[in-house]
C-alpha positions, 0 to 999 in steps of 0.5 A: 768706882772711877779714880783719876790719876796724875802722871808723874813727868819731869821736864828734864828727862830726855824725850821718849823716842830719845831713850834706848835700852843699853847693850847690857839690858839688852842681853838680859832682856831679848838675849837671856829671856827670849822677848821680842826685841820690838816689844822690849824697844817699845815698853824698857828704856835704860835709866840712871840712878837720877833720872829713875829717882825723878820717875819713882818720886824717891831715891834710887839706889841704883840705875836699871830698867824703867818698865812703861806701858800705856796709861799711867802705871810704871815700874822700875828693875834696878840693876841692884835691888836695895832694901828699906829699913824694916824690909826683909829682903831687897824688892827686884822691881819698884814702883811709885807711891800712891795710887796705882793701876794695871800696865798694859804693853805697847804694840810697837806697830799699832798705837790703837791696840788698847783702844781700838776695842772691838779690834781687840776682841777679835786678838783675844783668846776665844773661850766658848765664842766670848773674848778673854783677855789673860791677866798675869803678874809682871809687865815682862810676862804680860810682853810675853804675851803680847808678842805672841797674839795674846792680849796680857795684862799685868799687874803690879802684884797679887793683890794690886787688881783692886785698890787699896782699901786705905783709899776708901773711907769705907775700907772696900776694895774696887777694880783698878780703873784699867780693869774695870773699863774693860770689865764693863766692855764685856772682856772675860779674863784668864788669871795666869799667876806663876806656877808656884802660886797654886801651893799659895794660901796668900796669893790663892786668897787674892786670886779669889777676891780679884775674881769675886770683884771681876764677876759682878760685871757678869763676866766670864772668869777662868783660872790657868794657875797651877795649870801647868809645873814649875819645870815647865817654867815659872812664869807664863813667859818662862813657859812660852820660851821654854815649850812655845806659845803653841803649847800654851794655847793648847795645853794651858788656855785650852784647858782652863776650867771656870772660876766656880770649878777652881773655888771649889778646891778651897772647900773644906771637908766638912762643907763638901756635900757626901753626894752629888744632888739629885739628877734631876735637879742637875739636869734641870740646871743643864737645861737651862744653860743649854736650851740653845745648844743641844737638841734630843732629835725624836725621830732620828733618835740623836743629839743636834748640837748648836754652833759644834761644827760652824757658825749658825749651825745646828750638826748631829751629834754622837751620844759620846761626844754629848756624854763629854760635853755634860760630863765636864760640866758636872766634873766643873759644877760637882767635882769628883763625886759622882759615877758613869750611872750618875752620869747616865741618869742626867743625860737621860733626863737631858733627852726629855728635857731637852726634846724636839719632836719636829725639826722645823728649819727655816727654808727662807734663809740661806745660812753662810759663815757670817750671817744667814741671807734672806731669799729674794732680799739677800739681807744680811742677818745675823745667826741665831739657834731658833732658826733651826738650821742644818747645813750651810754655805762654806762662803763668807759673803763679805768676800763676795765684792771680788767678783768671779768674771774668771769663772765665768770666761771659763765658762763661756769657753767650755760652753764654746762661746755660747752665753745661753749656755752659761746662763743653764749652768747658772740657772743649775747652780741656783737650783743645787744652792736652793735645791729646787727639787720641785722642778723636777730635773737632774743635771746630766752632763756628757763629754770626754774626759778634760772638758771641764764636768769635773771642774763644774761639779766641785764648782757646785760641791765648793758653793754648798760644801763638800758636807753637804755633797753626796757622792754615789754611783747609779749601781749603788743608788739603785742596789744599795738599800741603804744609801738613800739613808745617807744621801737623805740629807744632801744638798746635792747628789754627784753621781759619776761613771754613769755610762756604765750602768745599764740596768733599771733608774727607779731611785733616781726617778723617784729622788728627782720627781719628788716621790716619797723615798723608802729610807732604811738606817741600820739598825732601826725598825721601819714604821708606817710613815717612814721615808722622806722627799729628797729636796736637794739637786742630782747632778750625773756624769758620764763620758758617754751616753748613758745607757738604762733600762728605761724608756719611759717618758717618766726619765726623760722628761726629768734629764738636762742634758748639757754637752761638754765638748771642748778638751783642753790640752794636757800642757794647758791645764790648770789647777783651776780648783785652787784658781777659782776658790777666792771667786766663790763668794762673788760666784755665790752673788751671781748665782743668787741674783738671777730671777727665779722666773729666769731660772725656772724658763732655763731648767723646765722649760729648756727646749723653748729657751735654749734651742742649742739644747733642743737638739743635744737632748733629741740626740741624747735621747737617740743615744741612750733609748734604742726605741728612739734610735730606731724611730729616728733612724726608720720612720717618716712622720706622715700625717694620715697614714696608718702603719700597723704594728704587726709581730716579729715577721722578718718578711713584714719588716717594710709593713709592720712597724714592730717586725722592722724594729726588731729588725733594726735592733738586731743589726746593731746587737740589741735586744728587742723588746716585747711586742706589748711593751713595744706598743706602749713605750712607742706611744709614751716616746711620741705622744709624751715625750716627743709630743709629735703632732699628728701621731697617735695610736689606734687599733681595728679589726686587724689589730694596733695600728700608728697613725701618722708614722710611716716606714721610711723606705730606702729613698726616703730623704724625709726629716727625721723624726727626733733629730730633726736632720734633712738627709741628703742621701738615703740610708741604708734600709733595714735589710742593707746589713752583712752578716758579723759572721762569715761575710757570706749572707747577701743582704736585700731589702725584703718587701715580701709578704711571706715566705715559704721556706725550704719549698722553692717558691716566691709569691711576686707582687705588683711592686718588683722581683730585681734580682740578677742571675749573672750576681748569684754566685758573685760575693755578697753585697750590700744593695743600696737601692730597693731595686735592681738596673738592668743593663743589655744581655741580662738572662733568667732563670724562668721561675716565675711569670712576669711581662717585663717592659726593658728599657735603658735605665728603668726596672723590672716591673711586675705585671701580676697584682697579687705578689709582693716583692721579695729580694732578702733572706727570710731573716736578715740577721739570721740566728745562728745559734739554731744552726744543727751543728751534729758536732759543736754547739759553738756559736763559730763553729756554726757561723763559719759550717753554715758558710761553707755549706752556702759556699758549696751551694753557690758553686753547684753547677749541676744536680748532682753536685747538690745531692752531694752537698746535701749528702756531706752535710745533711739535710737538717744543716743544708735546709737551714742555710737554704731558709736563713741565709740564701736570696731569693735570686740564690733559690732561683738558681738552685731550684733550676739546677735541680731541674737540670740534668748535666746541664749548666744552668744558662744552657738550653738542652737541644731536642730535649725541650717540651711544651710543658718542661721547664728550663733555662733559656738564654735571653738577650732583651732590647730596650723596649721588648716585653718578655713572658715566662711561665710559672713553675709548678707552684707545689713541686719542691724542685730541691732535691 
């Protein structure tokens, strides 16, 4: 029923912007009651006792307050009530006579806070997603209201919500116009009658009627009377100035139950049913009502809920927190009839009712807090429960017109200026929020501390949120059985310290290479077909190079590294996580706009598009695989040449590719591995991961054998292999290593086929025997060069025969095709730990006796003196430091000396020398000359 209403004016009042509330009304309204004093200006103004008679259409008895909201509805408080003839007691408020309506105050800073609708809505108290407007008794209660955010109606009375039913021919009784146009807006109500009301028959009556008539226009009806004492007010405006507003959202609105829970107190005894219905009948009513808002998940075996923890989204829910939820439906629908199994019963039924036996989730949206995007469009679409969706973006993409052009100056200043640079960590950000696990690649970004990967990675975990982020450690993704079980779902995986870890990464390879992951909960049994594809993005970070147990194709081909280099200094840091949050929907927009074929050509196909990279990842390789280290630093690519892989033979490092790996590898403390593996890994490194040209493995009669790979000698200033760096000088050889000991084993680059030991001889082939008498007893050097120049006056021990042609500047060359070069130790990098110490097995106390004994060696100048060293020490710790630490120029010296008696070495014994003996003679060559020696007896051990 729509009624129209004539406003009752009069044109001899003052203009409304002309009347004021005097001092006195004041006090009693902002001083005494505590409303806001904008509110109070805008809705009271003072009147006399005429000019109230001229509203009211009939005699005031007394000047006083005139209330006047929007629309037609007044109200008068006289300053002294006054009682009619048949009137028990004097009314404290009067109104027109006639028709009437509710009264709504007016915002004193918005005119449209009535009319703007939808502006409303989003001012009202929410009750399960859906706007409720409070309605109250008393114009000062709905002010009250008002003021404090929460749209009040007020009505003049109890009872006056509906029209007379004098004013109907019928007798029926219609919503005042006020309330039934917002009615048919879809607005819910909160009745909230003064607190003395709830003990009412009369006025419980009416609030029963006044919802009756509201709830045919299918909207939500809720009581908040009796919620609350009368000690904690009368009035709802009594209750806001005594607790706070605060308070009365929480305790009151917070807690109001429907208007079917609130009638069901008026049921007599008699009506009320002696048992709650059966439970299926119950659960089949909850069904109904929540077939969009719970879920029994089959295989998970737990409760999704829909809209609990965000908009559009459906979270996992606990068996208690779903408990609640039905028991105060059941308290709300049943009353206190019912127990903990009744309870039970229905929620069990609910289960089956209620089951999803798969989850299928929409993959083509991307869900953010006011709406889903469709991928490639980026359509705006609103939520809906069928959609199935589980996680979402904490981003509202209204926001998104702001832009992010700081965070992208950050970017490119981290990135030192290089836009390719930002364009990976763009392309990464798309993966983390479309999780592109079929790309198979994790981020791995490596730098010092302060230069920025921790920014980036909470940039990545503030797009997707920090729910749908898992943090973890290689140590616990590897070792943790179940930590896969929670990181099952992560849009994003953050691991941290990765450095620190240096055993096996089989779980990470798994979860980036899209492998079915085994998946273990507390528990719960594991069955046949158990285990899950982790679909999201792995970023790992590390302040250094990350160390592991895998060298194999299968991890390397999966890292993306990208450099962190530039630190800022501590005075100008910023809290750039604060700095950056309003530019996260515009963030969002830039990563999402980027094509998908860009994206990929930046991720998978790094090396081609970003050629800065190529390089950081040869050297991350380097770094973290010793094989690679080793390649790099040791060998030439040389298409055709053939280079066998050989055993770990120390005299066969500059031949054998596996003897001078070992090598290599113990010099800088490794630990070597096995010869079959060596083999396979070396071919996975450069046919699979390095796809080097040329190089391919093979095997004959002699055994495994690289083609294309050659033992970069110390002269060799070839490209290396990974690096790809053109060397201006040569490195130092494999053999140019000093002991970590003593500082007492000369190193020398071995070119050697054998060596025999403790028995004195050398085999000396074509290339070159350099070594230098006169150096022998001189302090350990390093020989940058694989041969030795021999100046004018040099003298040798004859222990071998050689035609030497000597000239200014060249070397000794071997005339015998036969022998093979030897200058080093038999092992470069000698074992100590197998010295035979008769006293310690101390790793020091061998290292600094095996020295010693080296030094007395050294310093013999006759036989006697060695017997003597050999008497002190013993044979055992005297023939290992001639077999691991001596030269082969300090073997020379000492094999002449024992065949010397009480001679110095370089001195030739007169009248003693015969034909056949063997002695020392001191020479001095010109340039030019040729020199012969004879051999020693190749069987005679001339240690004593």
């Amino acid at each position: 029923m729509v009624t129209s209403f004539k406003k009752n004016t009069n044109q001899s009042l003052p203009a409304k912007s002309d009347r004021t509330l005097n001092s006195t009304h004041q006090k009693a309204l902002i001083g005494a009651r505590g409303l806001d004093a904008n509110w109070i200006e805008a809705n009271c103004h003072s009147l006399t006792a005429e000019e109230a008679s001229q509203r009211l259409g009939y005699t005031a008895k007394s000047g006083g307050i005139l209330l006047e909201g929007e629309g037609i509805q007044i109200q008068f408080k006289p300053d002294k009530p006054w009682r009619n003839d048949g009137d028990k007691k004097a009314p404290k408020y009067r109104s027109p006579l006639g028709e009437y309506d509710a009264m709504l105050p007016i915002h004193p800073g918005d005119p449209n806070y009535w009319r703007d609708l939808e502006a409303l809505k989003e001012r009202c108290y929410n009750i399960d997603g859906h706007p409720c407007l409070v309605l109250t008794e008393g114009f000062f209660k709905a002010i009250a209201g008002c003021s404090h955010g929460i749209p009040t109606i007020a009505l003049l009375g109890v009872e006056m919500g509906l029209t007379s039913a004098k004013a109907d021919i019928q007798g029926k009784r219609y919503l005042v116009p006020t309330l039934e146009r917002l009615a048919r807006a879809g607005f819910g109500f909160i009745i909230a009658f003064d607190a003395d009301c709830a003990t009412n028959k009369a006025v419980l009556w009416a609030q029963r009627k006044l919802a009756e008539q509201l709830l045919k226009f299918k909207v939500p009806v809720y009581s908040a009377t009796g919620l609350w004492s009368v000690e904690q007010g009368k009035g709802m405006d009594d209750y806001i100035q005594n607790n706070g507003a605060d308070k009365f959202k929480r305790d009151v609105l917070g807690k109001v139950p429907n208007i079917e829970a609130w009638e069901r107190q008026f049921v007599t005894e008699d009506d009320s049913p002696k048992r709650p219905p059966k439970a299926t009948l119950t659960a089949g009513k909850l069904a109904q009502s929540y077939g969009e808002k719970l879920a029994w998940h089959d295989k998970e075996k737990c409760w999704y809920r829909y809209e609990a923890e965000a908009p559009g989204i459906w979270s996992e829910e606990s068996d208690i927190a779903v408990g609640a939820v039905i028991l105060a439906e059941l308290e709300a629908d049943l009353g206190p009839i019912f127990g903990s199994a009744y309870l039970t019963d229905v929620t069990k039924l609910l289960k089956h009712k209620l089951l999803r036996k798969r989850w299928d989730e929409r993959k083509d949206l991307i869900p953010v807090i006011d709406g889903v995007l469709r991928k490639g469009t980026l359509e705006l679409l609103p939520h809906s429960p069928k959609y199935n969706l589980t996680s979402s973006l904490p981003i509202r993409w209204a926001d998104r017109s702001v832009g992010c052009e700081p965070i992208k100056a950050w970017m490119l200043e981290i990135m030192k200026g290089d836009p390719a640079l930002v364009e990976v960590l763009r392309a990464l950000l798309n993966c983390v929020i479309f999780g592109r696990a079929n790309y198979q690649r994790y981020l791995e970004a490596i730098g010092p501390g302060g230069t920025g990967k921790g920014t980036f990675f909470r940039l990545a975990s503030a797009l997707v949120g920090d729910k749908n982020v898992f943090p973890s450690t290689l140590k616990n993704l590897e070792e943790n059985r179940f930590e896969l079980a929670a990181a099952a779902k992560a849009k994003l995986i953050v691991i941290t310290e990765a450095e620190k870890y240096g055993g096996e990464v089989n779980v990470l390879k798994a979860i980036t290479g899209q492998d079915k992951n085994r998946i273990e909960v507390k528990g719960r049994q594991q069955k046949c077909g158990d285990g899950f594809t982790f679909e999201g993005f792995v970023m790992l970070s590390a302040n250094e190079p990350c160390q592991n147990a895998d060298y194999t194709s299968g991890l390397e081909r999966r890292r993306l590294s990208v450099p962190f280099s530039v630190q800022t200094p501590p005075e100008l840091r910023r809290d750039l996580d604060e700095e950056f949050q309003p530019y996260l929907a515009g963030l969002l927009e830039w990563v999402l706009t980027i094509p998908e074929a860009e994206v990929r050509a930046l991720v998978v196909n790094t090396n081609k598009t970003v050629p800065t990279l190529a390089k950081v990842r040869g050297e991350a390789l380097c770094d973290a695989n010793p094989l690679a280290d080793w390649l790099d630093n040791c060998i030439v690519l040389d298409p055709g040449h053939k280079t066998y892989v050989g055993l770990d033979n120390a005299e066969r490092i500059e031949t054998w590719l596996y003897a001078n790996y070992t090598s290599f590898t113990r010099q800088i403390n490794g630990r070597p591995i096995g010869q079959r593996r060596y083999t396979k890994l070396l071919e996975d490194l450069c046919c699979n991961q390095l796809k080097l040209k040329g190089v391919q493995r093979g095997r004959d009669r002699y055994g495994s054998y690289f083609e294309g790979l050659r033992i970069r000698m110390e002269n060799d200033t070839a490209l290396r292999p990974i690096t790809e760096v053109e060397l201006v000088e040569p490195p130092p050889g494999v053999m140019a290593n000093l002991s970590d000991c003593d500082g007492l084993v000369t190193a020398e680059t071995l070119g050697s086929d054998g060596c025999d030991g403790c028995d004195g001889f050398l085999e000396v082939e074509k290339e070159n025997e350099n070594f230098d008498v006169n150096r022998a007893d001189e302090p350990p050097v390093i020989n940058e060069t694989k041969t030795e120049i021999l100046g004018e006056g040099a003298n040798f021990a004859p222990n071998s025969v050689t035609t030497t042609q000597i000239s200014e500047g060249l070397e000794f060359q071997a005339s015998h095709t036969s022998i093979t070069t030897h200058h080093n130790p038999s092992h470069p990098s000698p074992d100590y730990s197998t010295f035979p110490h008769r006293a310690s097995d101390n790793y020091q106390a061998k290292c600094k006796l095996a020295g010693k004994i080296k030094l007395r060696l050294l310093e013999a100048d006759t036989k006697e003196e060695l017997s003597a060293t050999r008497g002190e020490f013993g044979s055992p710790q005297v023939e290992w430091v001639w077999g691991h630490l001596l030269t082969d120029a300090e073997r020379g010296k000492l094999r002449a000396i024992s065949t010397t008696e009480q001679l110095n070495l370089l001195e030739v014994a007169q009248g003693e020398a015969t034909a056949g003996d063997e002695v020392a003679y001191p020479l001095e060559f010109k340039i030019g000359d040729k020199v012969e020696f004879p051999i020693t007896d190749p069987e005679k051990n001339y240690f004593p």
